[in-house]
N, C-alpha and C positions, 0 to 999 in steps of 0.2 A: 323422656318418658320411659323408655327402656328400661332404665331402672327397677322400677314400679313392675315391671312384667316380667318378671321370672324368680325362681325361688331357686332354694340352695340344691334344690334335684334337679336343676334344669329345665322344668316343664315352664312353657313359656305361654303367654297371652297375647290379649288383643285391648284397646281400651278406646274411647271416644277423648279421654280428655282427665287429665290429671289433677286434683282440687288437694290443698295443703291449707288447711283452715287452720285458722291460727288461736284460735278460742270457742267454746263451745256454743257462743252464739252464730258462729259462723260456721258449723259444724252444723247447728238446727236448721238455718238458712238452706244449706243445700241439700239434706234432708227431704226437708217441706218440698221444695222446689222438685226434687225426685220422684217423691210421690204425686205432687201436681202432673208432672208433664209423663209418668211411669216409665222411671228411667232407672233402670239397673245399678244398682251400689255396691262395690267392692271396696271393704276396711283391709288396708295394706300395713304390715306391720313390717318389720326389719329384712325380709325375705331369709330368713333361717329356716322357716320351713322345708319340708321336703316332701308335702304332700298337695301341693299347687291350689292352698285354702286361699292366699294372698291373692292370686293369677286371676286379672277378670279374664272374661270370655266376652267382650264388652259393656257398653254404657261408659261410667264413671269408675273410676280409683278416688280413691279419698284416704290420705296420709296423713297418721295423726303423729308425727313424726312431731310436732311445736308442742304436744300435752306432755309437760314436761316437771310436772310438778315432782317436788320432794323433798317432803317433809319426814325427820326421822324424830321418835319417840322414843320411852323405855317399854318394849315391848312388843311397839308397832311402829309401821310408817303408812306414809299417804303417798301415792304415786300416782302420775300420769300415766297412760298407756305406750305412750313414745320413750320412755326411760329404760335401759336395756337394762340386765339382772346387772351386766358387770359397776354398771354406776350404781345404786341397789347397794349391792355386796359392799364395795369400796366406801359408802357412806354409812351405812349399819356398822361398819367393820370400825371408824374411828371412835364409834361410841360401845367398842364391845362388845359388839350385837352380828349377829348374822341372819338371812335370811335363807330356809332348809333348802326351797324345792333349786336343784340344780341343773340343769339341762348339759348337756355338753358344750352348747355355743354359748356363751355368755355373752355375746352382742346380742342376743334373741331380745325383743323386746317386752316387755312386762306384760301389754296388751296380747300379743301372741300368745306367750305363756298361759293364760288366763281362758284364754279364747280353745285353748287345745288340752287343757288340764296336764298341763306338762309337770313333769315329774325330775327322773336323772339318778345320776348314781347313789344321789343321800337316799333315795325314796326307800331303801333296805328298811330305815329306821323311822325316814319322818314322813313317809308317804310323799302323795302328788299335792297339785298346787291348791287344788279345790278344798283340803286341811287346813289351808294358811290362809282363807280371803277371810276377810272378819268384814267386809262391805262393800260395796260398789257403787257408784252412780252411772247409769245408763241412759241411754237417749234413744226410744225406739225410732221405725222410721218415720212415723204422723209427727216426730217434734216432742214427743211430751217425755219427759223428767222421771224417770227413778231412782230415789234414794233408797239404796236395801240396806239392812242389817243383818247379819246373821242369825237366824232365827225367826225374818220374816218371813212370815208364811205368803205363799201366793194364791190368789183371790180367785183360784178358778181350777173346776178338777179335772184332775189328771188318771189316768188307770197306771195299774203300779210294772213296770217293766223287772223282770227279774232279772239280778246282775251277774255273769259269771262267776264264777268261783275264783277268780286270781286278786293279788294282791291289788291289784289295779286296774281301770278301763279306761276309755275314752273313745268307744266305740255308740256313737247317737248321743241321744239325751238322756240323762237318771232321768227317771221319773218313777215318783211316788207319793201317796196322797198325803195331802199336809208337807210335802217337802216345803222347804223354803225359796227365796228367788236366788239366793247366794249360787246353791248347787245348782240349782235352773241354767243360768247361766254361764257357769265355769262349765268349759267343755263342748258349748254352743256351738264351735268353730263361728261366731261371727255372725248367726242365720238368724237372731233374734233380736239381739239389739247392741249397739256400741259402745263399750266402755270406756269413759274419759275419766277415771279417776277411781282407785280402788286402795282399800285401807287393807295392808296385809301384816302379819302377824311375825314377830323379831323374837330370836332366843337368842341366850347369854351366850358368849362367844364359851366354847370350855376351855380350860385351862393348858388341855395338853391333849393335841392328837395326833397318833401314832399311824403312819404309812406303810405301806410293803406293798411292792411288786414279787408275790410269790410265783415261781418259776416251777412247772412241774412236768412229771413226764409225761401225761397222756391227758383225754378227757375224764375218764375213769378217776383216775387220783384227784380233776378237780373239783369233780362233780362230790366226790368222796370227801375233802375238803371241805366244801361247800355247806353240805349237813353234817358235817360234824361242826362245824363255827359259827352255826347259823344261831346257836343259845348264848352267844357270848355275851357279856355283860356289855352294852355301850360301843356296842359294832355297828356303824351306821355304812357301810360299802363293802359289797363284795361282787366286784367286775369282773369277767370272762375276756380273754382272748384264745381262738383259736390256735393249731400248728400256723394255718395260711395268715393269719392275723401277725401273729409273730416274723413271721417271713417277710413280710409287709414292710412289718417296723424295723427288721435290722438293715433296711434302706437308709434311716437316719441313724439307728441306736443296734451301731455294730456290736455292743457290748451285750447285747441280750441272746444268752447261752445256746450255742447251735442243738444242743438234746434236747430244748425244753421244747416238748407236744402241746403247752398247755399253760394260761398263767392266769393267777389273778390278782386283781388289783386291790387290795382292803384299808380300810381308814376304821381306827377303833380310837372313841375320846378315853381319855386319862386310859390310854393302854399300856399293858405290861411289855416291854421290848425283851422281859427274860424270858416270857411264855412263846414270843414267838421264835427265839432263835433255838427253843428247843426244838419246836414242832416243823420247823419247814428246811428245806432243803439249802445249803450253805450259799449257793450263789443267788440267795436273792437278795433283794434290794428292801432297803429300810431309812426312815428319815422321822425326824420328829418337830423339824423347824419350819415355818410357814416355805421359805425358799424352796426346802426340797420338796416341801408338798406339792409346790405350785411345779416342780420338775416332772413330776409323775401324772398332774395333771395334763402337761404338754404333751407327756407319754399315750395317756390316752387321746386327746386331741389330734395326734399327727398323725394316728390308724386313717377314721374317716377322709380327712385332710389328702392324705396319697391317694386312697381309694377315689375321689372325687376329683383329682388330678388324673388320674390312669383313667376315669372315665370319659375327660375332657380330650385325650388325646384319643380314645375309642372310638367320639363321636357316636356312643350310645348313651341315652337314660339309662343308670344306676337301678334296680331293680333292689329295694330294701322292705324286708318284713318290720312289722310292728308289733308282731301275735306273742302271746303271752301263757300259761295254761297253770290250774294249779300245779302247788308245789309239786304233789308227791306226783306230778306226773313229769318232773324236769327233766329228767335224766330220760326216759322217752321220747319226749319233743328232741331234746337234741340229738338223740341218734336218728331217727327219723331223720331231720335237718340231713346230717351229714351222710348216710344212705341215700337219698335221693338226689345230692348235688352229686355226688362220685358217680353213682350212675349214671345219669346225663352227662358224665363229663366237663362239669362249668366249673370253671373259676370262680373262687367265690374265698369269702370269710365271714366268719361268724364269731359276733362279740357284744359286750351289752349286761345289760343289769340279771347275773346267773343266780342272786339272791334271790332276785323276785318271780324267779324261771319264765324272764322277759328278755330274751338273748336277741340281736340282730341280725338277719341273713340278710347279706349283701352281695347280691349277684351280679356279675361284673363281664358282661358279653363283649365278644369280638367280633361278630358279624349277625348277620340278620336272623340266621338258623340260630343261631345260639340265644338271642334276644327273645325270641318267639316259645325257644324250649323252657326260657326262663322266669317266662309271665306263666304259661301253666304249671309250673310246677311251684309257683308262687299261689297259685292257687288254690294247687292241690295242698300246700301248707297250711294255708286259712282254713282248709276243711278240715283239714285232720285237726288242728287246735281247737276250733270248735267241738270238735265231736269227744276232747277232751274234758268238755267243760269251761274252754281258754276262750279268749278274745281276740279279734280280730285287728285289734288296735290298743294298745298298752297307753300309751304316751304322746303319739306324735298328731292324733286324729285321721280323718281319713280324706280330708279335703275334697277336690275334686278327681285326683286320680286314681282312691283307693275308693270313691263313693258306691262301687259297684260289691264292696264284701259286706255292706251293711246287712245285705239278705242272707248272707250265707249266718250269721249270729242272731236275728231276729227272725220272726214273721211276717207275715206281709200286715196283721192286726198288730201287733205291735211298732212296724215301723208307720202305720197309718194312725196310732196314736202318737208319735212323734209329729208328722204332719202335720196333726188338731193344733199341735201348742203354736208351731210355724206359724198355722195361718191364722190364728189369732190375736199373735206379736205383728204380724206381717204380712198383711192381709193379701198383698198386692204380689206377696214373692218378690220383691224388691234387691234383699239383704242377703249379700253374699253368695249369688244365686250360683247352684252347683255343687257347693260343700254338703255332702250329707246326699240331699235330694237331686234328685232331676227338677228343672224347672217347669211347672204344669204348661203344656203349651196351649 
């Protein structure tokens, strides 16, 4: 059962009893039977998460781990929610095709993804996941059956929530009048109804795309970087690492330049390699064949990977931002960031999607004063992004242990029309209970 009860940040649960339905009739069954007897449901996806949406607090777990469908088209495919992106990719990928929204875990399950409007480093060019569903089928918690399309509209009104200013959220629920159920849905973290089956949207593999790990000397030059590359023709990635980032990684990849303050990561289709060896500095790294991409990929993967290692020997929870702000305020957010950790003293790195001025702070405590100094100033983050106009949650959702910054980006009338929709999919609070809201007691 242990399995089932903890996610990739550690935060850990409780459960009565673990159900793996093996088809969506058997999915309805316990369902029904939930709502009969008012038994708490938590939808457990591949535990990637890091924000403890998966983790009951008891009742039921219910792992759709068997909805395993997949079907690949020209243009689209059909997926189970138990299907991870890497199997996804790997099956789009023999006919051509690929699928945009990237996460950095690639065992994350499709359901999750969906469930969180996850996004990743392509989102520079092709946005989040909620661009890509073209349908769903869902199963609220009474049992009954939704077939959506994109473009259906939903049968009941909503008041219109205004959305930040950044490229992306996933901070509550969109809501706006005449929305459809598609967008209702993606982003839900779980709290409205179950997805067993979703049609999502396939492009053409391009012909040739171009890698670099540019290596530079400060923040300054990448922030500078950054907007000056941000118009390029068919530039879909532009990844941040920190100094302490980099320091991190010549753990495993001694080869990365003891000067460099500063790096990023870029992927441009049919890109020019003459444009770039004029414009960056001689010791960086460049590649253009699927192998070396997949090495830079690893590059960025083995950042979080240590950090979540160095936490397991801390014996603390990992403390990671998700806040986002508009563009022209990037360059602010991130000195902020880096002013406030050097002050306090804490170890940390900071890294993440700097196209989208949707960077990661990950704070990394060594004892209990430090842990404590680290949740407020995680705090003090969320406020100041807000107050920029930014988000409290870019990509990853807020599940149950970031549930508490949903006030600091809304109202208390606008998260109470959030509520309405809850309790009208769910009447009983049943579904996923904790993600988002408090449970009404």
């Amino acid at each position: 059962m242990n399995t089932y009860l903890e996610d990739a940040s550690g935060f850990r649960g409780h459960a009565d009893q673990v159900l793996v339905p093996v088809d969506e009739t058997e999915l309805i069954g316990i369902l029904e039977t939930a709502s009969r007897d008012r038994i708490p449901v938590t939808i457990s996806g591949a535990g990637t998460g890091v924000t403890g949406g998966r983790v009951a607090q008891g009742g039921w777990v219910v792992s759709l781990e068997k909805f395993r469908r997949l079907d690949i088209h020209e243009g689209r495919a059909i997926v189970g929610p138990g299907i991870s992106l890497e199997a996804l990719q790997s099956a789009a990928g023999r006919t051509g095709q690929f699928y945009a929204p990237d996460p950095t875990e690639r065992t994350a399950s499709i359901g999750g993804t969906i469930a969180t409007n996850a996004s990743g480093s392509r989102s520079f060019r092709y946005g989040s996941t909620r661009r890509h569903i073209a349908g769903l089928r869902v199963v609220l918690m009474d049992g009954r059956i939704l077939n959506v399309k994109r473009g259906d509209k939903i049968d009941f009104d909503v008041a219109e929530i205004p959305l930040p200013k950044t490229t992306k959220n996933t901070a509550g629920y969109q809501l706006l009048p005449g929305m459809d159920w598609v967008d209702l849905f993606v982003g839900s973290e779980g709290t409205l109804g179950v997805v067993t089956e979703a049609e999502v949207l396939l492009h053409k593999k391009p012909a040739d795309v171009l890698a670099g790990v540019v290596f530079l000397p400060s923040d300054d030059a990448a922030l500078g970087a950054c907007e000056a590359w941000r118009s390029l023709p068919d530039l879909r990635m532009i990844e941040y690492f920190d100094g302490n980032s980099l320091a991190f990684l010549r753990q495993k990849y001694p080869e990365v330049p003891e000067d460099a303050g500063a790096a990023l990561l870029i992927e441009q289709e049919n890109g020019d390699i003459d444009f770039w060896a004029d414009h960056v500095p001689e010791d960086s790294w460049f590649a253009a064949s699927d192998q070396d991409r997949e090495r830079f990929r690893r590059f960025r993967h083995a950042l979080p990977e240590l950090v979540n290692d160095t936490m397991r020997r801390r014996g603390f929870l990992k403390q990671n931002s998700d806040y986002a702000v508009p563009l022209d305020r990037n360059r602010e957010m991130l000195a902020y960031y880096h002013a406030g950790l050097r002050k306090q003293s804490l170890d940390y790195v900071i890294f993440g999607h700097l196209g989208d001025a949707h960077v990661h702070v990950n704070i990394l405590p060594g004892s209990e004063i430090q842990f404590q100094a680290g949740q407020a100033l995680m705090l003090e983050f969320a406020r100041h992004a807000v107050a920029l106009g930014g988000t409290v949650s870019a990509e990853h959702g807020l599940g149950k242990r970031k549930a508490h910054l949903l006030e600091l980006q809304y109202t208390a009338g606008q998260i109470e029309s959030m509520k309405a929709v809850k309790r009208r999919l769910d009447p009983l609070w049943l579904l996923n209970g904790g993600n988002l809201f408090a449970v009404p007691s």
